[in-house]
C-alpha positions as a LaTeX table, in Angstrom:
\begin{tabular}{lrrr}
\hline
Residue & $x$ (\AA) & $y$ (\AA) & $z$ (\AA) \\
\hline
Unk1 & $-16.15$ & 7.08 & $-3.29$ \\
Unk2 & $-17.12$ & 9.68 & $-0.79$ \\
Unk3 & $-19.53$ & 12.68 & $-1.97$ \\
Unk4 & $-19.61$ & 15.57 & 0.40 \\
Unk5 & $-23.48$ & 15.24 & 0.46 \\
Unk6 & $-23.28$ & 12.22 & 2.23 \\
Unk7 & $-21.45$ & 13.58 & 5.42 \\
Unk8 & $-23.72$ & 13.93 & 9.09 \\
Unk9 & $-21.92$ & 16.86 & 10.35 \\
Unk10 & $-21.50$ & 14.64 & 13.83 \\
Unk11 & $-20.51$ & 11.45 & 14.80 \\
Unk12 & $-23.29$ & 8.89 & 15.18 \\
Unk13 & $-22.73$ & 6.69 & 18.23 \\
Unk14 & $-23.07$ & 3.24 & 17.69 \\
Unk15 & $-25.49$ & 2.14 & 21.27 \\
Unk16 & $-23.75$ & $-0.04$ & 24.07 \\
Unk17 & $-25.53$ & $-1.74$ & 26.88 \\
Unk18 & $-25.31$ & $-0.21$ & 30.06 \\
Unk19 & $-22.69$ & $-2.62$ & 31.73 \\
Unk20 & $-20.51$ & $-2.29$ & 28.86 \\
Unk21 & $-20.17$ & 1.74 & 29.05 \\
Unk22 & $-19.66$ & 1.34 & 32.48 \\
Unk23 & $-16.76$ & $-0.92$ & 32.03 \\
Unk24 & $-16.07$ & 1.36 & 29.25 \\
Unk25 & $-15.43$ & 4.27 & 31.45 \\
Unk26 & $-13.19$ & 2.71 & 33.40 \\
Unk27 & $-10.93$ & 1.57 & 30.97 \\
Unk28 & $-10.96$ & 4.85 & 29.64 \\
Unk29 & $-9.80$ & 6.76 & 33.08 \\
Unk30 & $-7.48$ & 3.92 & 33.89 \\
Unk31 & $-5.35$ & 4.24 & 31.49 \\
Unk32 & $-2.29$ & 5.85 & 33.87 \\
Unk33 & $-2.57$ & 2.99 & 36.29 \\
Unk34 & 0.14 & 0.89 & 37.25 \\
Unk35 & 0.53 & $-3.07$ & 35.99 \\
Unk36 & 2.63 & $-5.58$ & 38.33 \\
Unk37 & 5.43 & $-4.86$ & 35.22 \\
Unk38 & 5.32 & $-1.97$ & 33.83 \\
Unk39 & 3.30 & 1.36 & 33.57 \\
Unk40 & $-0.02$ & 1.40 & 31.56 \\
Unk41 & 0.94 & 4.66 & 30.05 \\
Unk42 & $-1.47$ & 4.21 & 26.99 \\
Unk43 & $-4.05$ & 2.69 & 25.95 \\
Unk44 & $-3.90$ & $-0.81$ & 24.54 \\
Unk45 & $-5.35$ & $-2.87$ & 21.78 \\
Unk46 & $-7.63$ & $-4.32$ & 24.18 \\
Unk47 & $-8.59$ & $-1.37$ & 25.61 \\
Unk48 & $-9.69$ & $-0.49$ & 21.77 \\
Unk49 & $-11.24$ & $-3.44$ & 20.61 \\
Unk50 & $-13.53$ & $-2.70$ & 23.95 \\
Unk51 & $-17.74$ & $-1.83$ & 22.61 \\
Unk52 & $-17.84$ & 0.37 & 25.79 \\
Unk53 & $-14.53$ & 2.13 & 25.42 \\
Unk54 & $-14.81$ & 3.24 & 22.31 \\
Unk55 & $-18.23$ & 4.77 & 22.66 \\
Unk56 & $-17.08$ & 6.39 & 25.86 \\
Unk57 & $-13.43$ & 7.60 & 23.97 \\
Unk58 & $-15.40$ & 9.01 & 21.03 \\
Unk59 & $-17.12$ & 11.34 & 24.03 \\
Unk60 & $-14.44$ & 12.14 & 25.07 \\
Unk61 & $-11.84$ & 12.79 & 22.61 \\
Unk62 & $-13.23$ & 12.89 & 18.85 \\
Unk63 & $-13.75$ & 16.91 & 18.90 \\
Unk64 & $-10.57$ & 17.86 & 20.66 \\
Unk65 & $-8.87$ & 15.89 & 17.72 \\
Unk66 & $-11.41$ & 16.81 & 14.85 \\
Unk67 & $-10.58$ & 20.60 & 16.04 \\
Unk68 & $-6.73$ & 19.97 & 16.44 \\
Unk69 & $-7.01$ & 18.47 & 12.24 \\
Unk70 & $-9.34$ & 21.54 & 11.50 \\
Unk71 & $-6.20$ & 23.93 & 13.06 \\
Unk72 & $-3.28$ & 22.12 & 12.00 \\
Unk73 & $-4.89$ & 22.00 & 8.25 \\
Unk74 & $-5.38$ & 26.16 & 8.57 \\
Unk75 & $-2.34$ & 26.66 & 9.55 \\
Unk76 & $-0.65$ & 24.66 & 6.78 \\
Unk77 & $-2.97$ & 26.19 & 4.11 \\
Unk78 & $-2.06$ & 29.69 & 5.41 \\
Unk79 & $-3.86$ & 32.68 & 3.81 \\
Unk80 & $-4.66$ & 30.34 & 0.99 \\
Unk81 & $-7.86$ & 27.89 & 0.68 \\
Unk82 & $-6.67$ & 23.82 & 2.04 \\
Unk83 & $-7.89$ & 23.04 & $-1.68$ \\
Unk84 & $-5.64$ & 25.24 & $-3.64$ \\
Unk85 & $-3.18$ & 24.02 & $-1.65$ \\
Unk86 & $-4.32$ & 20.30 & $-3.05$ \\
Unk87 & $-4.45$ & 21.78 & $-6.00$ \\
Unk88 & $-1.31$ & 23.10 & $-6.44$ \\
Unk89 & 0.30 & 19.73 & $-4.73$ \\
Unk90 & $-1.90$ & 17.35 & $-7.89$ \\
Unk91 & 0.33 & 16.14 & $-10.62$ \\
Unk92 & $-2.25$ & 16.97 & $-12.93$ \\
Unk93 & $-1.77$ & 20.95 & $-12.06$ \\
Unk94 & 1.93 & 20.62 & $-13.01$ \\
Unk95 & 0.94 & 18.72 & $-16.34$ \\
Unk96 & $-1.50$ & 21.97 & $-17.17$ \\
Unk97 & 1.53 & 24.31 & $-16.44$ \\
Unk98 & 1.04 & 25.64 & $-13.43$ \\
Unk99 & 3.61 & 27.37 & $-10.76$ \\
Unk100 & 4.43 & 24.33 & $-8.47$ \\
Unk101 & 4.26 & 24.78 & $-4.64$ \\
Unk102 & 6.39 & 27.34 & $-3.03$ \\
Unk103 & 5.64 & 26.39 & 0.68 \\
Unk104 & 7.67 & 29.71 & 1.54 \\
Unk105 & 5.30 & 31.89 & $-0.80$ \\
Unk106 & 2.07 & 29.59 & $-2.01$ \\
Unk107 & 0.06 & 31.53 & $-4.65$ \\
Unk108 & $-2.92$ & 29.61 & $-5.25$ \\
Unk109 & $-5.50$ & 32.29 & $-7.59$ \\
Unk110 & $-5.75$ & 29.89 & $-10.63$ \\
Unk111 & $-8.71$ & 27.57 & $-9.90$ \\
Unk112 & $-8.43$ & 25.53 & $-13.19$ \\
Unk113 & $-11.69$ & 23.25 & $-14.43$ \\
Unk114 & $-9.91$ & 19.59 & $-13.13$ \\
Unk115 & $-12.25$ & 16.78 & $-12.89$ \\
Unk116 & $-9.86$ & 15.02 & $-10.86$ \\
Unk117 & $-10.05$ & 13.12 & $-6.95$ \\
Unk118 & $-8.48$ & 14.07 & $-4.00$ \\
Unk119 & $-7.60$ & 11.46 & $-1.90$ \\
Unk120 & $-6.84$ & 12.15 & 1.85 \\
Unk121 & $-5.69$ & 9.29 & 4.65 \\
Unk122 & $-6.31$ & 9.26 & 8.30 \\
Unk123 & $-3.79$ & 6.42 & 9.21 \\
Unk124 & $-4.82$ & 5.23 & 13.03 \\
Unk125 & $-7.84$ & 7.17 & 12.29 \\
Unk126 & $-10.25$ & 5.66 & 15.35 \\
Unk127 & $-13.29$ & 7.38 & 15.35 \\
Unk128 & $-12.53$ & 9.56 & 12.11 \\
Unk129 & $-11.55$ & 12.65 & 13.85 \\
Unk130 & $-9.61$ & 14.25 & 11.74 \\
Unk131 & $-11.21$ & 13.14 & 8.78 \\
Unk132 & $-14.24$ & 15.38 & 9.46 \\
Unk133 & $-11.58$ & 17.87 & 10.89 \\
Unk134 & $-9.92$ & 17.88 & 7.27 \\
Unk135 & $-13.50$ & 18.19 & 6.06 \\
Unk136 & $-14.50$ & 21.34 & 8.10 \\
Unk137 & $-11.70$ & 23.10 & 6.07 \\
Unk138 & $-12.39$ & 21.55 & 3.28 \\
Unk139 & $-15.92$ & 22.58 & 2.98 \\
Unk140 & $-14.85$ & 26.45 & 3.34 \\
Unk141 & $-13.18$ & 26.04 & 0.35 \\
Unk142 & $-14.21$ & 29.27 & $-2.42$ \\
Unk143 & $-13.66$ & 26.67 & $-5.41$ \\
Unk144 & $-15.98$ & 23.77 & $-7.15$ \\
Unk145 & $-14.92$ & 20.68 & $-4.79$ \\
Unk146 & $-13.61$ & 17.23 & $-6.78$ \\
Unk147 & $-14.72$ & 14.05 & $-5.74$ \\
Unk148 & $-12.84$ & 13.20 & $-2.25$ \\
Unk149 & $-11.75$ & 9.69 & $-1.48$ \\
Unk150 & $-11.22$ & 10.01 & 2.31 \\
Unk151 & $-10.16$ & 6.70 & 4.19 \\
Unk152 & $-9.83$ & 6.15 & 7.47 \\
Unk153 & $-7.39$ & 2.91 & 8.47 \\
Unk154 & $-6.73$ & 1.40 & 12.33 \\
Unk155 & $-6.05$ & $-1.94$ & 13.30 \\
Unk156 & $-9.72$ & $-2.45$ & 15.24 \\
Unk157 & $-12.34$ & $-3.20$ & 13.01 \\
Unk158 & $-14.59$ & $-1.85$ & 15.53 \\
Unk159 & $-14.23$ & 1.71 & 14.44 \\
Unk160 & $-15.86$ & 1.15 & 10.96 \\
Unk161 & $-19.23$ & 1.61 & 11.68 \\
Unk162 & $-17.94$ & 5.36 & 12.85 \\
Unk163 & $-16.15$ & 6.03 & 10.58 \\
Unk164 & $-18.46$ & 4.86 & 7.69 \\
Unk165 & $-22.16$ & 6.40 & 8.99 \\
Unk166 & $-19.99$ & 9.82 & 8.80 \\
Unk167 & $-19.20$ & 8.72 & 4.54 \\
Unk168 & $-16.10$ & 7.97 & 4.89 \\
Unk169 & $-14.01$ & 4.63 & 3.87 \\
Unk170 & $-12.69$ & 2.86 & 6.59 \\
Unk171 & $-10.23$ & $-0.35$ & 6.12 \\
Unk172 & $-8.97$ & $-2.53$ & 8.93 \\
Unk173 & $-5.22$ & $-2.73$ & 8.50 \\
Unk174 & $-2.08$ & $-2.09$ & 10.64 \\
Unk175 & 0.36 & 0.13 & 8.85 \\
Unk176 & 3.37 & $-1.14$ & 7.71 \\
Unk177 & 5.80 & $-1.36$ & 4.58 \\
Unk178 & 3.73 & $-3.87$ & 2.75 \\
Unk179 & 0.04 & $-2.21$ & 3.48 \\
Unk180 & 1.48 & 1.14 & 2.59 \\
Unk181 & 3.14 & $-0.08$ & $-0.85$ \\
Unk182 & $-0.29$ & $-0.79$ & $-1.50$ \\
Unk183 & $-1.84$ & 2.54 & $-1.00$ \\
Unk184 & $-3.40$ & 4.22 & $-3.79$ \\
Unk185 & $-1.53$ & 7.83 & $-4.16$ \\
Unk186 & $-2.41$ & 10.44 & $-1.96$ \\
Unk187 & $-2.36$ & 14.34 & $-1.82$ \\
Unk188 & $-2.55$ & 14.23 & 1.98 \\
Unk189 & $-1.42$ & 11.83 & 4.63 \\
Unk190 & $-2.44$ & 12.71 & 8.39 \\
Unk191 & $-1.61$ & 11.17 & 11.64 \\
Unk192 & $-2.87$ & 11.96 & 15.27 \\
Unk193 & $-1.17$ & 10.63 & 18.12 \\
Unk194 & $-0.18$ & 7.33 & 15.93 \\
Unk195 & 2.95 & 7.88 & 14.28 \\
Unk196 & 5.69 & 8.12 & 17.42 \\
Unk197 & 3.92 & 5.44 & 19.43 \\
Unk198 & 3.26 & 2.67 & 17.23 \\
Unk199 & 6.86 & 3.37 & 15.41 \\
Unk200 & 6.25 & 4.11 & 12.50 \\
Unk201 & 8.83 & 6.94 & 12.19 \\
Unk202 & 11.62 & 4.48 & 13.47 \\
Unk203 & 14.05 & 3.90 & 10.86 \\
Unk204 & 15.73 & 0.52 & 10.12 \\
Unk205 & 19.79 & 1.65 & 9.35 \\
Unk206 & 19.82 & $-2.16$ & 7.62 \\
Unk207 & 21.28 & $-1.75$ & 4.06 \\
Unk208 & 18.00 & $-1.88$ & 1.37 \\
Unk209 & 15.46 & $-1.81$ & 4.03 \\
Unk210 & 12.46 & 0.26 & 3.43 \\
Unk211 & 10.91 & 1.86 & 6.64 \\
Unk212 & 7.51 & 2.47 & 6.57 \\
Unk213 & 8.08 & 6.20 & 6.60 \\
Unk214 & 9.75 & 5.95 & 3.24 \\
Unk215 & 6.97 & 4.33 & 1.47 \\
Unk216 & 4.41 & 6.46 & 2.97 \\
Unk217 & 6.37 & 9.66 & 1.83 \\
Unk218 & 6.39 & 8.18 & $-1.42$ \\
Unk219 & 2.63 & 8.22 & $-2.05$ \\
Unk220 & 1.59 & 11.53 & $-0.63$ \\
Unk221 & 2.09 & 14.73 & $-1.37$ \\
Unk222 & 1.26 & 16.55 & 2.42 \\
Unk223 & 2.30 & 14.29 & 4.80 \\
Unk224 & 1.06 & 15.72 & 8.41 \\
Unk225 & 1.66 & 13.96 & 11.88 \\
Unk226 & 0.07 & 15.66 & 14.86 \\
Unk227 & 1.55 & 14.54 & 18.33 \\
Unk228 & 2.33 & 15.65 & 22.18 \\
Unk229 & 5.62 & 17.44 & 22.60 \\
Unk230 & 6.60 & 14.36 & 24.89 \\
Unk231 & 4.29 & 11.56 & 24.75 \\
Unk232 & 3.71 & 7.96 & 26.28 \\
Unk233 & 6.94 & 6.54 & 24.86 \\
Unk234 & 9.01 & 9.41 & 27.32 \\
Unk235 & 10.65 & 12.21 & 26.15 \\
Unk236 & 13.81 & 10.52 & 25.32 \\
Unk237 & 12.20 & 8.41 & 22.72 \\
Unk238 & 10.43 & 11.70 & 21.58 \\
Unk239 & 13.53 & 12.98 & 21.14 \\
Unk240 & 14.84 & 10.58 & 18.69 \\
Unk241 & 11.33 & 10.66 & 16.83 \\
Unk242 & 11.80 & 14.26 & 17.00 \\
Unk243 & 15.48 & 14.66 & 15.34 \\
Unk244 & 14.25 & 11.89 & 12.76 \\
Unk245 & 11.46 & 14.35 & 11.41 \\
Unk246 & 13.52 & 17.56 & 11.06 \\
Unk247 & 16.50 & 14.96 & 9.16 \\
Unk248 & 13.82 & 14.16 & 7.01 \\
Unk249 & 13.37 & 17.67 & 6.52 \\
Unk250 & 9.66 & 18.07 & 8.86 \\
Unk251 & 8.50 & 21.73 & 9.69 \\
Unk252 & 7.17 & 22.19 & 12.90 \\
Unk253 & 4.83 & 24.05 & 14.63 \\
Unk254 & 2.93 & 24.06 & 18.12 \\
Unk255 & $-0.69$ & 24.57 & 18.53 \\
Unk256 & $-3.27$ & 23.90 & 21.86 \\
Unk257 & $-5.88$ & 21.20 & 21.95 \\
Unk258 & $-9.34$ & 22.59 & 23.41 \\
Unk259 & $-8.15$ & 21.32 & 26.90 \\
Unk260 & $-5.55$ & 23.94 & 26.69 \\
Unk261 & $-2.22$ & 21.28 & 26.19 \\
Unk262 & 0.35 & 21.97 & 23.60 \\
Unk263 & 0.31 & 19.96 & 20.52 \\
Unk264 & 3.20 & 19.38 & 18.02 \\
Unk265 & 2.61 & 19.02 & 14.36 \\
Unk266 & 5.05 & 18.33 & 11.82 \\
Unk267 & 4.32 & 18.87 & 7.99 \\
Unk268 & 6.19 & 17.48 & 5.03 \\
Unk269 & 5.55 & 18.52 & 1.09 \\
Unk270 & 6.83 & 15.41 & $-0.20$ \\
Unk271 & 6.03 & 15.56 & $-3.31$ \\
Unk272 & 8.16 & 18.62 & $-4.17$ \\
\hline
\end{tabular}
């Protein structure tokens, strides 16, 4: 269980040895380099599971994305608090008789006394960027805050001790149909530069197969993926992510990171 009291307002760095930032640093700014095969044009698993690199990719990239989750949250929310738009999304709030989500008009002025959790996902979380991002809004809420269950998941291990000495969950996992089946319901779902390059939007046209989109659509209510307009798998490939989203009925909008690039987030009430 996560208790906003709990949360250091920065990420603690875990300490590396010297030689190991160094090496670190230059898997971090090699990433565009050129293999005997094939570009390098992201970085790898290895690259990840690498003491140095992380520390060094935190540096680097944890508040561009922690402000990118803080934006792309504001913007969803609109004039309206991010948790009366939870609110509004909770089962619960439709069992009490209140006005479901209208994402083209959201009225959220009833605050009603609801003991319940609120349980948000960071799926390919890393350093648990937009986990505090989601918190930063969050914490500007006007209303009584629930108990949050925030969770971070990635395939490295390594990034638990970040993730957790912030008071978040963390679990080691990759995402696929049969981890998210298992996923306890959600009101929000977010993913940063994860979804289009480790396929999870790609959609098996097999009769009675599930893709993992489908399954994680099914347990959330605000499903948000945050991504480059192009992207490491070339734009043709973001293309066909691209068309996929709006199918599945994705709104879009464009925002810039704090280095000044334009970022692409889709947003999805699935629950409605």
């Amino acid at each position: 269980m996560f208790y906003p009291s709990l949360i250091q307002r920065e990420p603690i760095l875990p300490k590396v040895r010297e030689d190991l930032r160094i090496q670190g640093e230059k898997r971090y700014y090699d990433w565009g380099r050129k293999t005997a095969t094939k570009p390098k044009n992201h970085w790898t698993a290895e690259d990840y599971a690498h003491e140095g690199f992380r520390e060094v990719y935190t540096e680097k990239r944890f508040t561009i994305h922690r402000v990118l989750a803080y934006d792309a949250l504001t913007y969803i929310a609109g004039n309206n608090c991010l948790h009366g738009l939870l609110i509004r999304l909770h089962e619960s709030c439709y069992k009490l008789g209140l006005m479901p989500v209208c994402p083209e008009g959201r009225n959220f002025n009833s605050s009603p006394d609801d003991p319940r959790e609120i349980t948000i996902y960071s799926l390919g979380c890393g350093p648990g960027s937009d986990l505090l991002g989601i918190w930063d809004v969050l914490k500007e809420s006007t209303l009584p805050l629930p108990k949050l269950n925030m969770i971070g998941v990635d395939s490295e291990p390594g990034w638990d001790p970040y993730v957790r000495r912030m008071g978040f969950q963390f679990v080691s996992a990759k995402v696929s149909v049969p981890f998210a089946q298992k996923l306890k319901q959600a009101d929000v779902i977010i993913m940063s530069y994860f979804a289009k390059d480790c396929d999870v939007i790609v959609e098996d046209k097999r009769e009675g197969v599930t893709s993992t989109m489908d399954v994680l659509e099914a347990k959330c209510r605000l499903l948000v993926i945050v991504d480059k307009p192009g992207g490491h798998r070339g734009a043709e490939m973001y293309n066909v992510d691209n068309g996929l989203l709006w199918q599945r009925g994705y709104q879009t909008f464009t925002l810039k990171n704090l280095n000044g690039n334009y970022v692409s987030v889709y947003y999805k009430y699935c629950s409605l």
